[in-house]
Residue frames relative to the residue before (quaternion, step in Angstrom):
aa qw qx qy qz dx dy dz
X 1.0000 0.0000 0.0000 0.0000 0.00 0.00 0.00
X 0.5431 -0.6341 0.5046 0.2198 3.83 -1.06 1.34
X 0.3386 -0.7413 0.3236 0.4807 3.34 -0.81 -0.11
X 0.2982 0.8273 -0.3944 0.2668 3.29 1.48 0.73
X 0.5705 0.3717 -0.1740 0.7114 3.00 1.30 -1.56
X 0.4367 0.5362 -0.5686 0.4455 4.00 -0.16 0.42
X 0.8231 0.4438 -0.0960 0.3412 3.35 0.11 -1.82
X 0.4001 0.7203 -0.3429 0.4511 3.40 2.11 -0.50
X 0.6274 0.7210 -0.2565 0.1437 2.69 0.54 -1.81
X 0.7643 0.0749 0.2269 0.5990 3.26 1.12 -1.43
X 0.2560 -0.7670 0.4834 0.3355 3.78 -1.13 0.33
X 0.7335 0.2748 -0.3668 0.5019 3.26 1.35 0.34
X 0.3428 -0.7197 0.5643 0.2146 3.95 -1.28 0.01
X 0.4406 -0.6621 0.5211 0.3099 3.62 0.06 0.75
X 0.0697 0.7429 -0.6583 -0.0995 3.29 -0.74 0.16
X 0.0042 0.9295 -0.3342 0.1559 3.45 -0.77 2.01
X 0.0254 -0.8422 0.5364 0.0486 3.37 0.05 1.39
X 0.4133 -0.7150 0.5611 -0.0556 3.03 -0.37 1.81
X 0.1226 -0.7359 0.6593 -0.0934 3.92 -0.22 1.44
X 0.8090 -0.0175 -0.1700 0.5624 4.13 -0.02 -0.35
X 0.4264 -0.5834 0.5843 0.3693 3.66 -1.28 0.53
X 0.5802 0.4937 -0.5387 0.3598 3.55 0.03 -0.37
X 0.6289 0.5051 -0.2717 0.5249 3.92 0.97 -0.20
X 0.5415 0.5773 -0.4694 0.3913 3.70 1.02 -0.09
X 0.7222 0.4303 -0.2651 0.4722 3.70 -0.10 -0.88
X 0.8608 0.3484 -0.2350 0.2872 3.84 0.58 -0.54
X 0.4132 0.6767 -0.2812 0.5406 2.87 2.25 -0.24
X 0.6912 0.4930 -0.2165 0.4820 3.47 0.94 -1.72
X 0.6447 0.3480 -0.4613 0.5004 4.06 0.90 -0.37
X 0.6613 0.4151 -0.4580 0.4250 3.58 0.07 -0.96
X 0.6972 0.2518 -0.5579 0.3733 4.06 0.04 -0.26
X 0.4644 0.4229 -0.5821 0.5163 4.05 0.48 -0.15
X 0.8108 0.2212 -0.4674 0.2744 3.34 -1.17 -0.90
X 0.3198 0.4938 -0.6007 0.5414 4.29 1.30 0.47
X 0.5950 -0.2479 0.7267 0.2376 3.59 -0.98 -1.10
X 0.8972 0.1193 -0.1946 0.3780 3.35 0.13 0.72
X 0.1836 -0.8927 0.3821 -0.1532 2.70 0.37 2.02
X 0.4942 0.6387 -0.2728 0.5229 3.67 1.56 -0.03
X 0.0924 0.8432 -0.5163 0.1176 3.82 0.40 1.43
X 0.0256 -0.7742 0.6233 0.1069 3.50 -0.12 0.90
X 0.0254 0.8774 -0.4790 0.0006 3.76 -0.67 1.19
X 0.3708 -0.8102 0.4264 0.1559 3.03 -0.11 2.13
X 0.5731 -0.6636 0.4794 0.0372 2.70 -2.19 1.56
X 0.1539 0.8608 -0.3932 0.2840 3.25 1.65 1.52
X 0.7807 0.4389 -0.1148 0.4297 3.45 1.05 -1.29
X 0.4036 -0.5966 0.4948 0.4861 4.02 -0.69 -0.11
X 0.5839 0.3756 -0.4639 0.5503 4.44 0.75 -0.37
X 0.1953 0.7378 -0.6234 0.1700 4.43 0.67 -0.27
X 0.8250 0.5285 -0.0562 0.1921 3.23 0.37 -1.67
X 0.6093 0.4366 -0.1118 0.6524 3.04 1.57 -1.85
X 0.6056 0.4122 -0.5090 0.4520 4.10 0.81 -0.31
X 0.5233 0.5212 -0.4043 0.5396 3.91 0.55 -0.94
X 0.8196 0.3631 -0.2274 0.3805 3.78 0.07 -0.56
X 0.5850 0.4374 -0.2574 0.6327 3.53 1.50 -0.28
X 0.6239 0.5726 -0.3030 0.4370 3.56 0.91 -0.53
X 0.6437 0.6231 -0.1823 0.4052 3.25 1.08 -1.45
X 0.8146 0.2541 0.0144 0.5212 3.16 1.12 -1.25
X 0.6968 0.3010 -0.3661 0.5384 3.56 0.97 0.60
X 0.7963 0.2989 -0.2195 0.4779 3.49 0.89 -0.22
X 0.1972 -0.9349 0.2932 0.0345 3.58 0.84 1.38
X 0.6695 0.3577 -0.3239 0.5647 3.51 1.71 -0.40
X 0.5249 0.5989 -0.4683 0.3827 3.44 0.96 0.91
X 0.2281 -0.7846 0.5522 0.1654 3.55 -0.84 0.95
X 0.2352 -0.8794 0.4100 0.0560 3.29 0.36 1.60
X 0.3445 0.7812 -0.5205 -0.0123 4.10 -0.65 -0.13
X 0.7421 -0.5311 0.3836 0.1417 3.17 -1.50 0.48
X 0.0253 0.8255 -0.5638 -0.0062 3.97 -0.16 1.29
X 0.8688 0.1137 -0.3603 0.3200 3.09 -1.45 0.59
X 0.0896 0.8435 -0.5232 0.0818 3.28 0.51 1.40
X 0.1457 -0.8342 0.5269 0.0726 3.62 -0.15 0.60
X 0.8442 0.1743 -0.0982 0.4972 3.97 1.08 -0.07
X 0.5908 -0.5187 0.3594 0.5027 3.19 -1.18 0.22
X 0.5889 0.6555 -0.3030 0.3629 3.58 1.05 -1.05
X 0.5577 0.5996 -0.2608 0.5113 3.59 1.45 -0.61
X 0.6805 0.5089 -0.2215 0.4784 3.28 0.75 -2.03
X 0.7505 0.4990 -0.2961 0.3164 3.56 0.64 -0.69
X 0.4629 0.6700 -0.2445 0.5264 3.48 1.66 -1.31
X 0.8600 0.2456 -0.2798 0.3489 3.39 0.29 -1.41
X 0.7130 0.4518 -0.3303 0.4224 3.28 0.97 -0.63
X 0.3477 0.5672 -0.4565 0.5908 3.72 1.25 0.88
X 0.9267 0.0612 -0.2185 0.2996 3.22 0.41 -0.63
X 0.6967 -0.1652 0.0120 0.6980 3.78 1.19 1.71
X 0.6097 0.4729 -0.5811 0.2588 3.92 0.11 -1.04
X 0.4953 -0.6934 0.5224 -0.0304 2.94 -2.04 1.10
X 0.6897 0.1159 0.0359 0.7139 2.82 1.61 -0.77
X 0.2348 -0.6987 0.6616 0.1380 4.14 -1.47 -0.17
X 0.1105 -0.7673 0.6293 0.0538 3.56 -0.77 1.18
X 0.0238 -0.6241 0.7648 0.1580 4.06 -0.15 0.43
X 0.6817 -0.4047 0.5954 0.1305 3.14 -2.25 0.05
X 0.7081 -0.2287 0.1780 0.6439 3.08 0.86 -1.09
X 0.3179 -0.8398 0.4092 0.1617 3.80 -0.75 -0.15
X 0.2142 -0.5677 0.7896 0.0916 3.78 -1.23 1.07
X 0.7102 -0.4222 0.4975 0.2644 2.34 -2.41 1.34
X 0.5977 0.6088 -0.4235 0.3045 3.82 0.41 -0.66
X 0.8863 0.1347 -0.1986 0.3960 3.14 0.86 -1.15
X 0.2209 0.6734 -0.5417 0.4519 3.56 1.57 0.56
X 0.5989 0.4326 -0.3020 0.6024 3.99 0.61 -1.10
X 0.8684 0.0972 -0.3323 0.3549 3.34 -0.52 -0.40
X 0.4585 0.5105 -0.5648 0.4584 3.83 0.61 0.46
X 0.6549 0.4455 -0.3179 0.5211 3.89 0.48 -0.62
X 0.7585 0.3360 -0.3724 0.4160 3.50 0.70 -0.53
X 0.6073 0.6396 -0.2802 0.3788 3.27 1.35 -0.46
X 0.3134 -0.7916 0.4373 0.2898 3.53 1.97 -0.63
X 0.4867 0.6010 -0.5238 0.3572 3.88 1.28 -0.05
X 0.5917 -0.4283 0.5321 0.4282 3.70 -1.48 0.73
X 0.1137 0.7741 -0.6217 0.0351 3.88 -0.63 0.60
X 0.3349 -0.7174 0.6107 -0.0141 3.47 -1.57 1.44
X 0.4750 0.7914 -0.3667 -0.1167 3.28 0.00 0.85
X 0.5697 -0.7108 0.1748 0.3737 3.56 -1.10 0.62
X 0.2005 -0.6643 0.6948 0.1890 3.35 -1.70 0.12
X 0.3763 -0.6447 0.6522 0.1318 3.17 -2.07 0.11
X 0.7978 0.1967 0.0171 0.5696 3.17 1.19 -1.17
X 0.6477 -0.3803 0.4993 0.4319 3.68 -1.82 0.48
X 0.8434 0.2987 -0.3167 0.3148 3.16 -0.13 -0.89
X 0.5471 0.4375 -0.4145 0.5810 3.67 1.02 0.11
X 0.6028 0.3399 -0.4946 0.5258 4.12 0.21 0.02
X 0.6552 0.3618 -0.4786 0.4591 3.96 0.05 -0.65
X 0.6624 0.4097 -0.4884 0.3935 3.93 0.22 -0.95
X 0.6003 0.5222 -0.3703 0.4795 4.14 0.90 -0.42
X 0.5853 0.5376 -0.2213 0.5652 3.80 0.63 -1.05
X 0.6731 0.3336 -0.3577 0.5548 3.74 0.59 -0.27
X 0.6769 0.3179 -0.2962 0.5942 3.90 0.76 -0.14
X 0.8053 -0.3912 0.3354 0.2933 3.67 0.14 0.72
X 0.6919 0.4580 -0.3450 0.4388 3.66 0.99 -0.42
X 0.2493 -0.8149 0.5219 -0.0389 3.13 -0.68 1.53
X 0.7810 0.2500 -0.0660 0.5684 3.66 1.46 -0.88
X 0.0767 0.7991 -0.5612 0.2017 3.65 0.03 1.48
X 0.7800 -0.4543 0.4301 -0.0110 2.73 -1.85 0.59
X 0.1553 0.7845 -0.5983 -0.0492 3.55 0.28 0.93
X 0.0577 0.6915 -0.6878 0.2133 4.04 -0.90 1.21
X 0.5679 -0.1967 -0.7642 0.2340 1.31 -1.70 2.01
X 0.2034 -0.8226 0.4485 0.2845 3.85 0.47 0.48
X 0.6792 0.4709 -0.3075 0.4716 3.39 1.10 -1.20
X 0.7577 0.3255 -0.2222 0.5202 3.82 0.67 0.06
X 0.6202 0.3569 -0.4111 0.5648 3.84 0.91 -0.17
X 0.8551 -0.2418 0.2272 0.3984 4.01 0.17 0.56
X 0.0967 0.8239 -0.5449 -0.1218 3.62 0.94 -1.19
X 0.7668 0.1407 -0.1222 0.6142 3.57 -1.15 -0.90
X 0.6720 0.5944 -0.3101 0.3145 3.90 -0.36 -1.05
X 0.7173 0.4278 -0.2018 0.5116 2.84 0.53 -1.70
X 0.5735 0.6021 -0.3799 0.4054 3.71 0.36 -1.25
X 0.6656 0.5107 -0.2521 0.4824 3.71 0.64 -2.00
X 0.6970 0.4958 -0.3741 0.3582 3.58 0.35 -1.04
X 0.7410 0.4047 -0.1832 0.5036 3.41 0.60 -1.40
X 0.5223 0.5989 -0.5900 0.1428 3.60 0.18 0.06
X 0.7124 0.4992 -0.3355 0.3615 3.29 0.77 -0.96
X 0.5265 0.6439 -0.4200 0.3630 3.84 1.05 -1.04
X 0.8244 0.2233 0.0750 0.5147 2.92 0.47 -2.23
X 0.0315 -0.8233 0.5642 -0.0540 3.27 0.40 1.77
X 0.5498 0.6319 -0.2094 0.5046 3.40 -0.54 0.36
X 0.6885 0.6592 -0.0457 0.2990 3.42 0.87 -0.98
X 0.2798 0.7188 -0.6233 0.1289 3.95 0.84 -0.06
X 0.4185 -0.6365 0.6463 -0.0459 2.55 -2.55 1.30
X 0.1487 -0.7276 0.6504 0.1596 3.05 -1.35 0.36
X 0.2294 -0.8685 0.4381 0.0332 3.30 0.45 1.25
X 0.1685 0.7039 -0.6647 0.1855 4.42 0.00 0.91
X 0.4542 0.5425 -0.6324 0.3154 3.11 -1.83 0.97
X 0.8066 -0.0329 0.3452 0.4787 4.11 -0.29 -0.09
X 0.2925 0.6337 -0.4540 0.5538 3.14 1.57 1.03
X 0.2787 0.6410 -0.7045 0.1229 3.53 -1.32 1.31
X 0.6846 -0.5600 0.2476 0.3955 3.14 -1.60 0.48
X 0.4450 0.5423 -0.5732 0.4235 3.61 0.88 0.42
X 0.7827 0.3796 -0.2497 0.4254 3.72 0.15 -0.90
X 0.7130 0.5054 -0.2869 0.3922 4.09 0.62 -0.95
X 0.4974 0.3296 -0.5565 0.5782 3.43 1.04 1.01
X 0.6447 0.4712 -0.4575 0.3911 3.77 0.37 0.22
X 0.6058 0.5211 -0.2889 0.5273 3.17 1.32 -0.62
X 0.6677 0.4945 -0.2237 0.5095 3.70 0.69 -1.03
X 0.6804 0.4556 -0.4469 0.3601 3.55 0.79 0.11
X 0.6008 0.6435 -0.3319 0.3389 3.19 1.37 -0.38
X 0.4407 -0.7325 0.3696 0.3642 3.87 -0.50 1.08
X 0.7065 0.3724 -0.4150 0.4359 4.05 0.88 -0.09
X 0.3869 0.6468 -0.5676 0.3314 3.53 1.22 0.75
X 0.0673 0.7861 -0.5652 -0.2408 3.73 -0.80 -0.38
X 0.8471 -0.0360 -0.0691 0.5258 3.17 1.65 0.35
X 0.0804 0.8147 -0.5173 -0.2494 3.13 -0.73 -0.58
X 0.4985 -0.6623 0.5050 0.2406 3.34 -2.08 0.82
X 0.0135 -0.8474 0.5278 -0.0559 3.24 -1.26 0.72
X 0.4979 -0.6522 0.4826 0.3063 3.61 -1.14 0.39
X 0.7151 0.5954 -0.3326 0.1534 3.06 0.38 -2.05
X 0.6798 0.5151 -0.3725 0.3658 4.03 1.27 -0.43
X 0.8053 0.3097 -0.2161 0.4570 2.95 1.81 0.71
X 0.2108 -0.9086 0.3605 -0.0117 2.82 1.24 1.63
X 0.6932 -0.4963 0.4616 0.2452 3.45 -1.25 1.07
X 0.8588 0.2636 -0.1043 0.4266 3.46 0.11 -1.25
X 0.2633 0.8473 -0.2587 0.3820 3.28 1.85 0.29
X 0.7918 0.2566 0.1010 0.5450 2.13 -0.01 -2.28
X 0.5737 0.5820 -0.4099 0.4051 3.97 0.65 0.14
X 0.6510 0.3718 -0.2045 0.6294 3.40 1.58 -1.04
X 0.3286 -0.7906 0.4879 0.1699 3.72 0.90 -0.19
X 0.0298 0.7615 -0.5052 0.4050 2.84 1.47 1.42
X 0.1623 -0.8200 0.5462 -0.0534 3.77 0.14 1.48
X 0.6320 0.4987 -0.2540 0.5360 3.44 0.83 -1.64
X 0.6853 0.4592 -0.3452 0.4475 3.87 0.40 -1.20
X 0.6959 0.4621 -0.2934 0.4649 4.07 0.89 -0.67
X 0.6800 0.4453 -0.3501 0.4656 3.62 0.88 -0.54
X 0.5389 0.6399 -0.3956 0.3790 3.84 1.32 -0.78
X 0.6394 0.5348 -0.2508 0.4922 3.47 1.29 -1.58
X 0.6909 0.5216 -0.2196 0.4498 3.55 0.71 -0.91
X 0.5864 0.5580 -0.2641 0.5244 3.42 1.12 -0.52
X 0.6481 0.4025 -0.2254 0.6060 3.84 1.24 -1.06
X 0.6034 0.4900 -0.4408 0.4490 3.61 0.46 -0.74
X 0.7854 0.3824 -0.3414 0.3470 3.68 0.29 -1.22
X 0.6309 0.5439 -0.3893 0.3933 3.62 1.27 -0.37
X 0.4450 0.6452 -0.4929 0.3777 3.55 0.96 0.15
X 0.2632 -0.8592 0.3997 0.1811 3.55 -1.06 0.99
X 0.3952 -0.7222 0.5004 0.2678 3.53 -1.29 0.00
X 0.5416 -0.3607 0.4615 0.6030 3.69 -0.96 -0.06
């Protein structure tokens, strides 16, 4: 699966820094049984890895993958251990090369036109606009549609459910990533029911 048809999947992408493993597997069902089965769990923490890998392999209708990858040495780690996909932040030729050589579905970010055309010339058609709330968001998006036809975003940064139906209406969106269906103080109280409810609203949000 591309990471196009990934990004289908759902109009939003959890975006999950996973602090205790004992919180990986039950976090990762309650957002599936919401509607949003696309968990991108950033490579922030030192358990980051073993949850992506415990996820992968206990929670099968989850399409698990790997965020803030910054290297090939990352891209490789995670996709050793189950990731499906690879979210970078932003991207160096280095690891653009080794995500293509690596064959993993791979998300990566920009800020600027001229970083989405230098990506668009290697094949990447679906990137990553981050920091959205500070690289232009809604604007930016409007501006660039017409240049960088062709193009669809996945717009994360300062994304909440007040603002990601404004984003989601736009036709070069194909999603967007977000925390807020995994709240901090949630997932500390292990407040499952309270994480699938959010997840349940997030997936009902629509798309062109």
């Amino acid at each position: 699966m591309g990471i196009s048809a990934i990004a289908a999947l759902a109009p939003v992408i959890p975006v999950l820094t996973i602090e205790r493993l004992a919180d990986a597997v039950s976090l990762a069902r309650a957002l599936v049984r919401g509607g949003l089965p696309v968990l991108e769990i950033t490579l922030r923490t030192g358990v980051a890895l073993e949850a992506l890998r415990t996820i992968a392999t206990e929670v099968p209708d989850a399409v698990v993958g790997a965020g803030t990858v910054l290297n090939g040495r990352q891209l490789e780690q995670a996709r050793q251990a189950g990731a499906q996909f690879a979210v970078s932040p932003g991207c160096t030729p280095g690891l653009a090369t080794a995500a293509s050589a690596a064959g993993l579905p791979f998300l990566p970010g920009v800020q600027t036109v001229s970083e989405a055309m230098a990506l668009t010339e290697r094949g990447f058609d679906l990137l990553k606009l981050f920091p959205a709330d500070v690289a232009g968001g809604l604007s930016w998006l409007r501006a660039v549609a017409a240049p960088l036809a062709g193009v669809r975003f996945c717009p994360t940064g300062g994304i909440g459910p007040e603002t990601a139906p404004a984003f989601l209406s736009l036709a070069n969106v194909a999603c967007v990533g977000g925390s807020w269906v995994a709240p901090r103080d949630a997932v500390a109280a292990q407040d499952w029911m309270r994480v699938e409810r959010l997840a349940a609203a997030a997936a009902a949000l629509k798309r062109p």
